[in-house]
N, C-alpha and C positions, 0 to 999 in steps of 0.2 A: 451068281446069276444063272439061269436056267439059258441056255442055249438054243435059236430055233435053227441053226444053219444062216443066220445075218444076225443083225445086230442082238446081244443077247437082253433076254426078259429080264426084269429085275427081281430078286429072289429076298430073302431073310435079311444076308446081308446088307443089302442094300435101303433097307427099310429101318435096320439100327442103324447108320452111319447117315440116313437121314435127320433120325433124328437126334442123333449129337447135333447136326448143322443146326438143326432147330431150339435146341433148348435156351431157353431164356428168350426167344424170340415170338414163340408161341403161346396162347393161353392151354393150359388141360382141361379141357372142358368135360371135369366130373360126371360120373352119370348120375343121374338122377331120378326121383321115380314120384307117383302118384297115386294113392290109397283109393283115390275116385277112378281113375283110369285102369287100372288096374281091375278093379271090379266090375267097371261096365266092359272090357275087352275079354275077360276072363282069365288075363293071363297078366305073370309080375313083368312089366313091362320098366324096363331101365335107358332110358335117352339118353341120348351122346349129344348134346347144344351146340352144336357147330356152329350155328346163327348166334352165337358168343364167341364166336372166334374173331381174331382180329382181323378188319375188314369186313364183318358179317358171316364168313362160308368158311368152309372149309379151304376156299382153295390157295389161300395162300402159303399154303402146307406145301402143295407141290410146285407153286411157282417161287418161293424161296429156294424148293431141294435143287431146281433146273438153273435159276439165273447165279447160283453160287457155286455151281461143279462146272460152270464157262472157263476156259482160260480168261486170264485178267485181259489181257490183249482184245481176245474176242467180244468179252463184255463190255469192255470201255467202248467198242462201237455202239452200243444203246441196244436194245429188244426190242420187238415190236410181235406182235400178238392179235388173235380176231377172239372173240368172243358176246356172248350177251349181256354180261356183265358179272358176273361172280368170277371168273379167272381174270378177267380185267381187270379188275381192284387186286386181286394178285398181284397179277405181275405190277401196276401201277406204285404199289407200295411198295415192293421187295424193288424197283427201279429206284425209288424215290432214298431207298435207306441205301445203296447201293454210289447215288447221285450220277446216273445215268441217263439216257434220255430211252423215252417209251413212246411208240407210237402203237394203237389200240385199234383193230378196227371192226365197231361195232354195230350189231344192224339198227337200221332206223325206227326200227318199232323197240327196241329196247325201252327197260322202265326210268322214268325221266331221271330216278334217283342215281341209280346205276350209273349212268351220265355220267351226271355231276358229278358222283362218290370219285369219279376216273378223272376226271378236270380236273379235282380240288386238288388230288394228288399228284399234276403235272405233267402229266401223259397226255399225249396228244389224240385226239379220237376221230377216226376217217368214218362216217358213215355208210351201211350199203346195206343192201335191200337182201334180208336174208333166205327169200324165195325164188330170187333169179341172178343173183353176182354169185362167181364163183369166189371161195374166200381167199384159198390163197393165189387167184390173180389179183384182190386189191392188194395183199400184203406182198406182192413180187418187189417192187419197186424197191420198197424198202429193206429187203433182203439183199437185193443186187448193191445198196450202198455198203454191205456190209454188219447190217446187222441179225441179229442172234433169234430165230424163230422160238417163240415157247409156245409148244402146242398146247392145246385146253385140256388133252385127255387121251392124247395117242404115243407115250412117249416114257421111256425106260423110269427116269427119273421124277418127273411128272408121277407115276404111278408109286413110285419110290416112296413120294414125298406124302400121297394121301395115303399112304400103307402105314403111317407114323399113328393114325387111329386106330388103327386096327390092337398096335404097343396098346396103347392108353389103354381102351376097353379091357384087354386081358388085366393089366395090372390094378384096375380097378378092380374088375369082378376076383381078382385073389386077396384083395384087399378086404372085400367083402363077404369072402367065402362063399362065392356063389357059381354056377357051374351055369354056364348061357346055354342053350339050346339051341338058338337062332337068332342072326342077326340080320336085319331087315333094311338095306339102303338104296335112298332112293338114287336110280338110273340110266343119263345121259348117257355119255360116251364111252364110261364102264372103266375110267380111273380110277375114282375113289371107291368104289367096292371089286376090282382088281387089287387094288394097295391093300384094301381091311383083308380078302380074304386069302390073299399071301401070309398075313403076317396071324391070321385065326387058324389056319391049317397047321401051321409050324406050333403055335400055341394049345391048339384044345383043336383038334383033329376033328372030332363028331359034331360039332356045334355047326349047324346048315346057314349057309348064307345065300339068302334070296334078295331080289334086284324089286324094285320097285319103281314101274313106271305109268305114264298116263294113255290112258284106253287110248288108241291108233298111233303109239310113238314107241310101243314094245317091240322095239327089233330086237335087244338083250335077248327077250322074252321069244321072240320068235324064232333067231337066230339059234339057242341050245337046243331049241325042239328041234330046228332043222339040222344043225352040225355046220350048218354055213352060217357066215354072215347075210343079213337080211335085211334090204333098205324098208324103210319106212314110205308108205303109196303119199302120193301128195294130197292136197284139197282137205285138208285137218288141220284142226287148232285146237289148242289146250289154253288155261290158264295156268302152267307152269313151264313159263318159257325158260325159266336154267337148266332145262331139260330134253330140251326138245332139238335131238338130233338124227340125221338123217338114218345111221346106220352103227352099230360098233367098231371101235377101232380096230383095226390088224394087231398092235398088239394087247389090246385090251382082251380083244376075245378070246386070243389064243390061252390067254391066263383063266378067263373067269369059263373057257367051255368044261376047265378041269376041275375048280372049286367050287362053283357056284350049282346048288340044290335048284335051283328055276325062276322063273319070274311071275311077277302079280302085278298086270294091269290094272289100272283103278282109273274111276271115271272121276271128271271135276267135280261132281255134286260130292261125291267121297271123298275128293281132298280138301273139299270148303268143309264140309262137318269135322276133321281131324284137326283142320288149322283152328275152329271155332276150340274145339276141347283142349288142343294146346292155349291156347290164349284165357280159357277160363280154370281149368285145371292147373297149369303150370305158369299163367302169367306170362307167357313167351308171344313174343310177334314172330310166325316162321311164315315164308312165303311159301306158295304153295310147289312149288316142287321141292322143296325142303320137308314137306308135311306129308308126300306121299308113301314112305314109310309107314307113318301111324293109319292110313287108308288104306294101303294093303294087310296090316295086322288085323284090320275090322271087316276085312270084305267078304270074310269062309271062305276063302279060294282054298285056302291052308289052314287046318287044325292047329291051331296055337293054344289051344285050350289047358290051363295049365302050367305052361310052360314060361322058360325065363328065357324070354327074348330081350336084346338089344337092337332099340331104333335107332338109327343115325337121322339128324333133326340137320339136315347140310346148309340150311345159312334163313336168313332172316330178312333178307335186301328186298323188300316190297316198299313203294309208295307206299305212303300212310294211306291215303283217299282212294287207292284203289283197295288198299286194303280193308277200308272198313265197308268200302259199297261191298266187295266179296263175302265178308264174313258176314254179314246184313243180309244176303240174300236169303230168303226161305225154301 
């Protein structure tokens, strides 16, 4: 582990010994590619399908590495957790294989499926209003009983656990004999490309990893220019709410101010034409903060011309009905 003077960052280590925890528990989501895509972007573009992972996203990568490095003691008190719904079916699952109890709590404009997906699997869901409750005074209570906080993206292992993609892509691309140039994920709270680009630096050093977020939610993006972290202004909305958070984590950033080459803001009209050419190209339903990867790859912010990038495609959890009015849009 990397050290900052308190609790230490999570390093190489920590990202193989995740994923021992993970094996046989995970899918490998292959990369993959497209002969059409490929030629309208310019560039050999290889997807990482994370919206084929189990529970739709990526995240149950890091909410398995966290809720299974608890002491047994501490876990048996249950987790409990806020999110919008992709680390919710996280931890919801990884409680459920666990047989623990979950309490979730998620904002009230979350997508209806999301919801459910989190019910079905036996987690208890506290609603709150994700523009004016603070999150974790809904989630105090429940802490105070004793149970086990799993943050969605600010947290050693947590970052551990999505850094187990980062394994996969390299052992792919040496499987294929291919050298990446740039890997492109898209980014909330700076987890899961914190994780990937821990584990691409130790792997293929010069391969650039860039953050991909939606036009007035790039604090990533604004925070490297600045050296600080950077809140995101209020009075904005996007249509890729798995992604929409206030600011980078402390220790998200401290990781991604050192690996990460920059960020690319992209607007929804960009992420709805990516998700449409995922869906007709490659036959994938990705929701649209999943899809802002392949939006930032099209948008010339960045010369990718050429070049053998990897997308990370982070999960696929949209209603169908809002998904087809979105993709229908002209």
């Amino acid at each position: 582990m990397m050290d900052t003077g308190r609790t230490p960052l999570p390093g190489i280590a920590d990202i193989r010994a995740a994923a021992a925890r993970l094996e046989g528990l995970i899918v490998n989501t292959g990369l993959i590619e497209s002969e059409f895509l490929n030629e309208k972007y310019g560039a050999r573009i290889l997807f990482k399908p994370e919206n084929l992972q189990r529970t739709g996203s990526f995240k149950i990568r890091g909410a398995y590495n966290k809720i299974s490095s608890l002491p047994d003691e501490q876990r048996r008190n249950g987790v409990v957790a806020f999110s919008s719904g992709n680390h919710a079916q996280g931890v919801a699952r990884t409680a459920q294989l666990f047989g623990i109890k979950a309490v979730i709590a998620m904002p009230s404009d979350a997508p209806f499926s999301k919801v459910d997906n989190v019910r079905r699997m036996g987690a208890e869901v506290i609603p709150f209003d994700r523009f004016g409750a603070d999150r974790m005074a809904v989630v105090a209570p429940y802490r105070e009983r004793g149970m086990a906080l799993v943050p969605p993206f600010d947290d050693p292992a947590i970052i551990a656990g999505q850094g187990t993609i980062g394994l996969e892509v390299l052992e792919d691309a040496r499987q294929k004999s291919v050298h990446i140039d740039a890997v492109i994920v898209p980014c909330g709270g700076g987890g899961m490309i914190g994780g990937i680009s821990l584990a691409m630096k130790d792997g293929s050093p010069d391969s650039e990893i860039w953050a991909a977020e939606p036009e007035n939610f790039d604090d990533m993006r604004r925070s490297l220019e600045a050296g600080r972290r950077m809140s995101n202004l209020p009075g904005h909305a996007s249509i890729c709410d798995a992604i929409l958070t206030a600011e980078p984590g402390e220790f998200t950033f401290e990781i991604n101010r050192h690996t990460l080459a920059g960020g690319i803001a992209v607007s929804d009209d960009a992420t709805i034409e990516a998700m449409r050419d995922l869906a007709s190209a490659l036959k994938l339903v990705v929701e649209p903060g999943g899809a802002v990867g392949l939006a930032a790859l099209g948008s010339g912010q960045v010369d990718f011309a050429g070049k053998c990038v990897v997308v990370v495609l982070s999960g696929g959890n949209v209603d169908l009905g809002s998904y087809a009015k979105i993709i229908a849009k002209s």
